[in-house]
N, C-alpha and C positions, 0 to 999 in steps of 0.2 A: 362449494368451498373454493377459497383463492389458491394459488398457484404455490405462492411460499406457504401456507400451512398444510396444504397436500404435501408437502415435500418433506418439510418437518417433520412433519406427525405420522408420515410411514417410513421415519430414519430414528424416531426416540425411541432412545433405550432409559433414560432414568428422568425420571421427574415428570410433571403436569404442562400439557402445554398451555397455559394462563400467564399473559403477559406480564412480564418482572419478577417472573419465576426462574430458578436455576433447572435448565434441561439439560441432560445431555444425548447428544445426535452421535449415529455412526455414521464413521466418514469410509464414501467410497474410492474418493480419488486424494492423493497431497502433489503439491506445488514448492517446491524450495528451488530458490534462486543461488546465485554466489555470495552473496553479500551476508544472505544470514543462513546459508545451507552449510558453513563449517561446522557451525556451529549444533546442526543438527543432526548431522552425522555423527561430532563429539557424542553428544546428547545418546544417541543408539549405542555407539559404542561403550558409554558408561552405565549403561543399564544393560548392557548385554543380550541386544537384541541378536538373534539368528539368522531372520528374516521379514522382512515388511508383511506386515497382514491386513495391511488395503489392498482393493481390487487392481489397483494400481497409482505409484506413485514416481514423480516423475521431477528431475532434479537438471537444470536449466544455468547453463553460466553465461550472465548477459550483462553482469552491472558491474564488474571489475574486470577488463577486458584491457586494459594499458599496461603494457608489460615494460614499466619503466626500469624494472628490475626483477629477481627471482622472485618475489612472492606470489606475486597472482599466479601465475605459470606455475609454481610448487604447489597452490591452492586446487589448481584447475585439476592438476598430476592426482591430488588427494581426493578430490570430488569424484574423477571419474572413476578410480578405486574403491569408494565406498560407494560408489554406489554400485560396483559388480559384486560387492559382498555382502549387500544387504539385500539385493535383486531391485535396484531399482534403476528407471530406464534415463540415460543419459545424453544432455542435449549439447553439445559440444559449442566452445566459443567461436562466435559469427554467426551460431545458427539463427539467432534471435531473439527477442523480448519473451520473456515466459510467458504472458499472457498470449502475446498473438497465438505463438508455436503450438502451446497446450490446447487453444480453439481448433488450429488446425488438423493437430493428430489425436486428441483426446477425448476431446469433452464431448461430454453426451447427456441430452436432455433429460433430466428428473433424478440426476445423481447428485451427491454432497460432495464439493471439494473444499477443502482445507488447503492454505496457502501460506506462507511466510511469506508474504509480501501483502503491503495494506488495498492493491490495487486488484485482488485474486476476486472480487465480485467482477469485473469484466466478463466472466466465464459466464454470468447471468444471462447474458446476450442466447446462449443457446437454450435458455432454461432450466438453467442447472442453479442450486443455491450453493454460493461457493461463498466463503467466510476468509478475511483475514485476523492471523493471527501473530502470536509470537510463535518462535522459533521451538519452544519447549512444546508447546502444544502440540504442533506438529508432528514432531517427534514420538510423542507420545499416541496420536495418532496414527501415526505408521506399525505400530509398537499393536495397534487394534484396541486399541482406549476410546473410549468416547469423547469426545470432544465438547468442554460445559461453557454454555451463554446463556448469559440471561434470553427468557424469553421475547423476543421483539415484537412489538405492533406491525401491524401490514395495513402501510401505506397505499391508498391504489391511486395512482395519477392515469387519467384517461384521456389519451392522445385523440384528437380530433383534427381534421383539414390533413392539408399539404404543406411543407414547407414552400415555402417561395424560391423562385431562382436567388444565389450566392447567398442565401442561409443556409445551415445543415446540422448535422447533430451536434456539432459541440454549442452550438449557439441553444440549440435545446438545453444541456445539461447548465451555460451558464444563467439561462434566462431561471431556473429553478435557483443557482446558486442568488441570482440576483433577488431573488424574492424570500429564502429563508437562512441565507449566511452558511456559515462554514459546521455551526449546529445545529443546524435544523430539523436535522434527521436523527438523532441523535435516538438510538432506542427505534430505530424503525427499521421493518425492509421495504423497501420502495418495488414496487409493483404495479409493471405497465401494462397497461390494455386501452383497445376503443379501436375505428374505425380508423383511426391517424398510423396505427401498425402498419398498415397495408404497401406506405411508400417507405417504408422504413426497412433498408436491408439488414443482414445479422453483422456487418462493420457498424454500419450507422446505432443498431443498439449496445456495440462494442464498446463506442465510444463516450455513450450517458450510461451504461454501467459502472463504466472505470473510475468515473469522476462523481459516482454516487460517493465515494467512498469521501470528497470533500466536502459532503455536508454532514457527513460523520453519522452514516448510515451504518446499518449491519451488514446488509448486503442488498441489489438489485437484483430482479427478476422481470423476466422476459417470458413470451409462452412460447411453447414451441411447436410452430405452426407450420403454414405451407414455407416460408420465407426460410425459416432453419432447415426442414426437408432440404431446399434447392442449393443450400449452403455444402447440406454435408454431400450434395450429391457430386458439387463441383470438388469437394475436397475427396470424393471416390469412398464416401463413408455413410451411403444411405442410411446402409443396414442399420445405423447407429442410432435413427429418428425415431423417433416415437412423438406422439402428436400429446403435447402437456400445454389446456388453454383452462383458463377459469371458467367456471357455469354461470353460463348468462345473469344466475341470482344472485354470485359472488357478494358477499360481505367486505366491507375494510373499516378497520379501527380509526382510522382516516380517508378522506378523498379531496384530489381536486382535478381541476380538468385544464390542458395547455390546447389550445387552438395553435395547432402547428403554421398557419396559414398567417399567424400575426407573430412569429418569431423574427428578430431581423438583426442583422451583427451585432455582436455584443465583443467587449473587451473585458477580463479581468486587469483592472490597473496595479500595480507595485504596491503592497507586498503580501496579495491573499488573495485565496481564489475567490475571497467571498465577496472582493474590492467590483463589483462588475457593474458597468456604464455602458449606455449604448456607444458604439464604435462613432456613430454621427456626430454625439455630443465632446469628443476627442480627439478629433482629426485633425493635424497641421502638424505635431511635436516629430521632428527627424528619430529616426533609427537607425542603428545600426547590425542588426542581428534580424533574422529570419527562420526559425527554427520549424523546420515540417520531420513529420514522424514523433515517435515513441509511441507507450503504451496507451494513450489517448486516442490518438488518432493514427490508428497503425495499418489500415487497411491500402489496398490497390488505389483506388477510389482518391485515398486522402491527398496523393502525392502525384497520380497521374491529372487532375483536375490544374492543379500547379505547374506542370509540365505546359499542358494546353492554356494554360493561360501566359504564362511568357515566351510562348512557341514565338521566335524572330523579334525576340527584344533581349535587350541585355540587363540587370541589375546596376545599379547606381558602385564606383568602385569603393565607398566606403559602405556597403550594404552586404555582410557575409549571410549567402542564403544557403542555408547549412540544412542539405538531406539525409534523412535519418531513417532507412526502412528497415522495419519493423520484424520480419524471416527473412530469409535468405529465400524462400519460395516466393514473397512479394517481389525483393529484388530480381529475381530470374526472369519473372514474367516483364517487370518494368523494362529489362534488357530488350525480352524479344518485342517488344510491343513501339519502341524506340522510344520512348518517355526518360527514359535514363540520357541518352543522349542530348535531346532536348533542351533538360535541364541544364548539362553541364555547358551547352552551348551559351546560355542566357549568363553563365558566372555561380553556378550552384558548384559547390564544395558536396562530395559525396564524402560521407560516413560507413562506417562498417556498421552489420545488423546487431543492436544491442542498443543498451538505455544511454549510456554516451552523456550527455551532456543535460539531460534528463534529472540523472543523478552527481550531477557535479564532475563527470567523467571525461574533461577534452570541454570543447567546445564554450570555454566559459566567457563571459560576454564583455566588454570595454568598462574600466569602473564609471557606474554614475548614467551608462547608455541605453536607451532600451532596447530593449530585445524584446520580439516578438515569435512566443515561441505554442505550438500547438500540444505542448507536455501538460500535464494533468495537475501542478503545483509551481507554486510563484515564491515560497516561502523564503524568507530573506537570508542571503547567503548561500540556496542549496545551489546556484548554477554554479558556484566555484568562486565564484567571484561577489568579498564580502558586501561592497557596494553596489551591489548589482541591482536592476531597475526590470524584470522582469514581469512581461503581460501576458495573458493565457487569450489564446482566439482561434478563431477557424482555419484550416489553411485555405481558405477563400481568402479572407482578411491577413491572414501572412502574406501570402504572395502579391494581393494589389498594395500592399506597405512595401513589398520590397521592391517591385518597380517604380513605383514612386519614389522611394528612399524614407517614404514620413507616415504615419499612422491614415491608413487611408481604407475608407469603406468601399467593398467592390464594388458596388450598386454607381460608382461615382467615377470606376476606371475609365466609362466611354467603351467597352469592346463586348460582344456579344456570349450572352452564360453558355456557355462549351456543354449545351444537353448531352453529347454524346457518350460524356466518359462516366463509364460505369462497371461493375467489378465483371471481367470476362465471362464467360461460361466453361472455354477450356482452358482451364490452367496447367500451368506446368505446375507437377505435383513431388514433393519432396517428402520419399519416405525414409531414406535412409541415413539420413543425418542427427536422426535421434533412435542414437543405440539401445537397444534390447538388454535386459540384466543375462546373466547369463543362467544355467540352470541350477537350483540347489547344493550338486554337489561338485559343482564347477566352483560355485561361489565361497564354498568352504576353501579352497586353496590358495584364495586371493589372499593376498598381504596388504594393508592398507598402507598407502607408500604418505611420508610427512614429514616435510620442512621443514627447515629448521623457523620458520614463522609461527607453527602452530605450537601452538604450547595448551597444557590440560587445566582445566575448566576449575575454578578457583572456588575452593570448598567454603561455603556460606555457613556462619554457627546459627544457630536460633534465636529467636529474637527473647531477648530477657524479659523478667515479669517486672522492673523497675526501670524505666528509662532516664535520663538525665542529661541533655545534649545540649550543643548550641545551635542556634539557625546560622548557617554558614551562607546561605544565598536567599536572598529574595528575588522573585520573577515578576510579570506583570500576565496579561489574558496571552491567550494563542500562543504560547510557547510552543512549538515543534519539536518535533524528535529530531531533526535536522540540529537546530540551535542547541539540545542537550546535548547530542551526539555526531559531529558533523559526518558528515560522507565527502564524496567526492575523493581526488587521486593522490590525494595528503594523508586521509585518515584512514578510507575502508580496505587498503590493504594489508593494515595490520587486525584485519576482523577476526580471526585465528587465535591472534595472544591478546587477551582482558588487558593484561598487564601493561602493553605498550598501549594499545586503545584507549583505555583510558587518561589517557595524558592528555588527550583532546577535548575532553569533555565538558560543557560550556565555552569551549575557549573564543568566541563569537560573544559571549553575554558578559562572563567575568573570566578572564585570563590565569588570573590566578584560583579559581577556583580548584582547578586539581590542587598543585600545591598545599595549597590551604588545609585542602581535605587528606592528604596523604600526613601534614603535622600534627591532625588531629584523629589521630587511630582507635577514641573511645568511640568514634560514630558523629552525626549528625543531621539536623533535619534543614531541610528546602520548602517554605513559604508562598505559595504562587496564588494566579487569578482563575480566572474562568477557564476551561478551555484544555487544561496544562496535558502536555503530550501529544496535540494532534499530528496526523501526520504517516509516517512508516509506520510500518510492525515491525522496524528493528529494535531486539531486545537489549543489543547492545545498548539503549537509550536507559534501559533497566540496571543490565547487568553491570556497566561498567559505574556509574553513580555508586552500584551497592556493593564495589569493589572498594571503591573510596570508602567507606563507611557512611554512606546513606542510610537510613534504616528509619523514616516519618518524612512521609511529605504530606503538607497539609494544606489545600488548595479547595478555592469556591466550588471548582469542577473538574474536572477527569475526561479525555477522551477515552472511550472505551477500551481499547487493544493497549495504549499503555497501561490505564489503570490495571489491567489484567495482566502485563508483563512486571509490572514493581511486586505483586503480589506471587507470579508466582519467584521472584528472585528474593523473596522476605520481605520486600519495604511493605509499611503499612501506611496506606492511603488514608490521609483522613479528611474528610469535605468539613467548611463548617457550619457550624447548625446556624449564627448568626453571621450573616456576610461581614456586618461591619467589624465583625471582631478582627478581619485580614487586620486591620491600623495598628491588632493590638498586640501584634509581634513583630521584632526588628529583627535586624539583622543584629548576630552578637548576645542576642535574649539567648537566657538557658531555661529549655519548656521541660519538665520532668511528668510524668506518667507510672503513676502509684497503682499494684495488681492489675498489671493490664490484662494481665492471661485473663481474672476474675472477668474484668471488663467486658474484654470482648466475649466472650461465652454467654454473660448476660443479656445483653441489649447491644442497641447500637450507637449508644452514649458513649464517650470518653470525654474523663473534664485533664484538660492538660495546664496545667499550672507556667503562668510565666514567672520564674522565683528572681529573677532580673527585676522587674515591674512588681510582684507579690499581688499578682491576679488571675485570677481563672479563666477558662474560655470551654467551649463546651465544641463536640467534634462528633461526626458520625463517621462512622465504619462502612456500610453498607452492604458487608462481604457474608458470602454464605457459611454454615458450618463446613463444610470441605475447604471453601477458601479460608479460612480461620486455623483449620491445622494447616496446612500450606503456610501460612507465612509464620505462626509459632515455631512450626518445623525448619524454620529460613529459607523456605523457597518449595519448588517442585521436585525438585530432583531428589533432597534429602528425604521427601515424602513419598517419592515412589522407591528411593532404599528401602526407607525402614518399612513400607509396604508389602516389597519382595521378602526382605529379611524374614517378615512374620511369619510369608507363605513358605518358606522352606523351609523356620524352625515345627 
């Protein structure tokens, strides 16, 4: 048996595991960040949780971190409150990127983690199958709910060779992006093995985990071998190993195989990670940005290799070579080891530990300039800056760009590949930086302390059995949850109040689209291409649209974690069964929807009428019966009420 269906199939609690089926898995560990952990704290708090009944769950503030004003710091004040009153263990600002931190004190091979964040399969890296989701799920998972996805295929890619000197793992993850795009994975979990493991440390599978997640994977999977052993040994967490590899007969619903040994610089160009070109066929165009760290490439390794490579050079003065480490335990070691210094010697700008500029947070880039940044997404507008020209690379390839000043492959610097620098064996080790919940009935006495920013979670009615709307927006393919919901230091610190958040929403695509939708409070639907929603697992991309009155969106395809965030906030998804019929709705068309409830209980037909035009179009559903009360119900929340309600009348 493979690695992802061992892990599965001894964590299911409901359903068959047969691909395209609804299962549901228990989760051992959760991951929420700042960005969408208010909101799932709110979430506990409205259902009246007591205590978390995961084995342990763990709540990290790393992506709103500029305290331009009182929010974030009233946020941060509320985060670490609830989480002493729900018992959950708290990672305090500057400690670091959730993903690194959570590798380094948590994860443990052959458990389930659940994450509000789209990037929470990085934790694959140790062998753990960790899923992003939305915000409610999670929630509800801490709560000891099982957690439902369809069932995934298992992918197995079989690593063979070595890489070559100045390739490394992200050139692996985009040499995959370059060959099946941003959906390629779509319905799969990607699962590595072969003899090419062997040079691969657990940063190096850190970083093709993280970025599984933009081919619009389930999740990545790693085994957990000698290589993770000597991980947790250096993080003082043997005990925590257990040996999880596939049997030599292992099955996969797919395979292919990567000859590590012919992987060689690769670029993602402006504006997708799926845009990706060898660095050779590119090279000359100036830069002006340098981005090393975030949750891609967050290891020792990633940023001391950059160190050694502009040891007694300086950076170009219009070239900002912007460091970004990933724990405050990487940065410690970078201190004592003089890599820090180094850097700053050459003209590197250090960052505090956290996503920063990753997620639109500081660091946004010149309009129209590239930037060359080792972050995990290029999508248009998330650096902060809406004409932004961002490309995803190694920091091999960031840092021979940024000496140079212009798009430059290392292989071509003229100076010799720095064999030496590789992740220490004694590190300085940080334990005390992520607090301990406190005990039961410590936790009862806690007050959950709250801003005047957060405000309470805006009550959703059910979805009618006759609809009649207008299409308020049309999209195009690869819509992001960025472009529905911006981030960055404008928007995500009103992540707390729906109400003021959503003021933002498309404001990148149509400006007026809020407006529009706040004059039109019977409701309405959103028309899109391929693709629609990839990106985050912020729900907010959900939640605030169906604050507006969103309530149908009906689009050629669906990334997975939002389709599954509209549904659980009531929108109802709908694909169409014929592509060409996208032509056959405008913007301004009124589509009505005759017994829907009848409908959807039926099959997974809806014929939706455009009475604008006076023609039909035919729509699928896809959604299970649990997702089907769910969004009749208008969303999750009202469905684990009246769930509760049942059980205590």
């Amino acid at each position: 048996m493979n690695i992802a269906r061992r892990v599965i199939e001894s964590h299911l609690v409901e359903g068959k595991a047969e691909p395209g089926s609804e299962i549901g898995l228990r989760i051992d560990q959760t991951l929420t960040q700042d960005a969408t952990g208010t909101l799932v704290m709110l979430q506990l708090e409205a259902i009246g949780l007591e205590r978390v009944r995961t084995e342990l769950s763990a709540q990290y503030v790393d992506h709103n971190l500029v305290q331009s004003d009182h929010r974030n710091a009233d946020d941060h004040l509320f985060l670490h409150s609830a989480c002493q009153r729900f018992g959950v263990w708290y990672s305090r600002p500057g400690n670091g990127v959730s993903h690194a931190v959570h590798q380094e004190r948590f994860g443990v091979p052959g458990k389930t983690l659940l994450g509000s964040d789209s990037h929470t399969p990085a934790a694959g890296a140790l062998g753990m199958l960790a899923i992003g989701a939305g915000g409610i799920e999670v929630a509800l998972a801490m709560a000891g709910e099982p957690f439902f996805v369809r069932m995934p295929q298992i992918w197995g890619i079989e690593l063979v060779g070595e890489l070559p000197p100045w390739s490394s793992a992200k050139d692996v993850i985009l040499e995959l992006l370059r060959r099946h795009g941003v959906t390629g994975a779509r319905g799969f979990v990607l699962e590595y093995h072969g003899d090419g493991l062997d040079s691969l440390s657990v940063m190096d599978r850190h970083v093709i985990a993280n970025m599984g997640t933009e081919l619009g994977a389930t999740s990545s999977v790693f085994p957990s071998d000698d290589a993770v052993r000597r991980y947790l040994r250096s993080q003082k967490r043997e005990n925590d190993w257990t040996e999880l590899v596939a049997g030599t007969d292992a099955r996969y619903d797919r395979e292919e195989v990567i000859d590590l040994s012919e992987i060689e610089p690769l670029i993602a160009m402006p504006s997708s990670p799926g845009n990706v070109r060898r660095v050779r066929d590119v090279v000359g165009e100036t830069i002006h940005q340098a981005y090393i760290g975030s949750s891609a490439n967050p290891g020792y390794r990633d940023i001391a290799i950059v160190a050694a490579m502009v040891a007694g050079r300086q950076v170009p003065p219009w070239v900002s070579l912007d460091i970004n480490p990933a724990s405050r335990q990487t940065l410690d070691n970078l201190i004592r080891d003089g890599h820090l210094g180094t850097l700053l010697r050459a003209g590197a700008r250090l960052h505090q530990t956290g996503c920063n500029g990753c997620i639109g947070m500081g660091q946004a880039p010149a309009t129209g300039k590239l930037s060359l940044r080792t972050v995990p997404r290029n999508f248009p507008g998330r650096s902060g800056t809406r004409e932004d020209r961002v490309c995803l690379v190694s920091p091999e390839t960031a840092a021979a760009s940024a000496l140079e000043g212009k798009i430059t492959d290392p292989r071509d610097l003229g100076v010799p590949y720095p064999e030496e620098v590789r992740e220490p064996d004694d590190l300085i080790i940080h334990v005390d930086h992520v607090a301990a919940p406190p005990s039961p009935e410590e936790a009862r006495t806690v007050e959950i302390q709250k801003g005047p920013n957060i405000a309470a979670l805006p009550e959703l009615d059910p979805l009618p059995n006759r609809l009649e709307l207008p299409v308020l927006l049309e999209v195009g393919d690869d819509i992001s949850t960025d472009e529905i919901m911006p981030a960055g230091a404008r928007a995500l610190p009103y992540r707390s109040s729906i109400p003021e958040i959503s003021k933002f929403v498309f404001e990148s695509i149509d400006a007026d689209y809020a407006p529009r939708a706040r004059e039109r409070d019977s409701g309405h639907v959103i028309v899109a291409g391929h693709n629609y929603g990839q990106g985050s697992s912020r729900e907010h991309a959900a939640l605030a649209p169906r604050f507006l009155g969103l309530r149908v969106v009906i689009a050629k395809s669906f990334a997975r974690i939002h389709w599954q965030n509209l549904v659980n906030y009531g929108v109802l998804p709908l694909t169409f069964e014929d592509e060409s019929d996208r032509t056959r709705l405008g913007r301004e068309d009124t589509i009505s929807i005759d017994d829907l409830h009848d409908a959807l209980g039926k099959g997974h037909t809806v014929t939706v009428r455009n009475t604008t035009r006076g023609e039909s179009i035919r729509a699928r559903h896809d959604l299970s019966p649990r997702q089907i009360e769910i969004v009749l119900a208008g969303g999750l929340i009202n469905r684990t009420r009246r769930n509760l309600d049942a059980k205590a009348e």
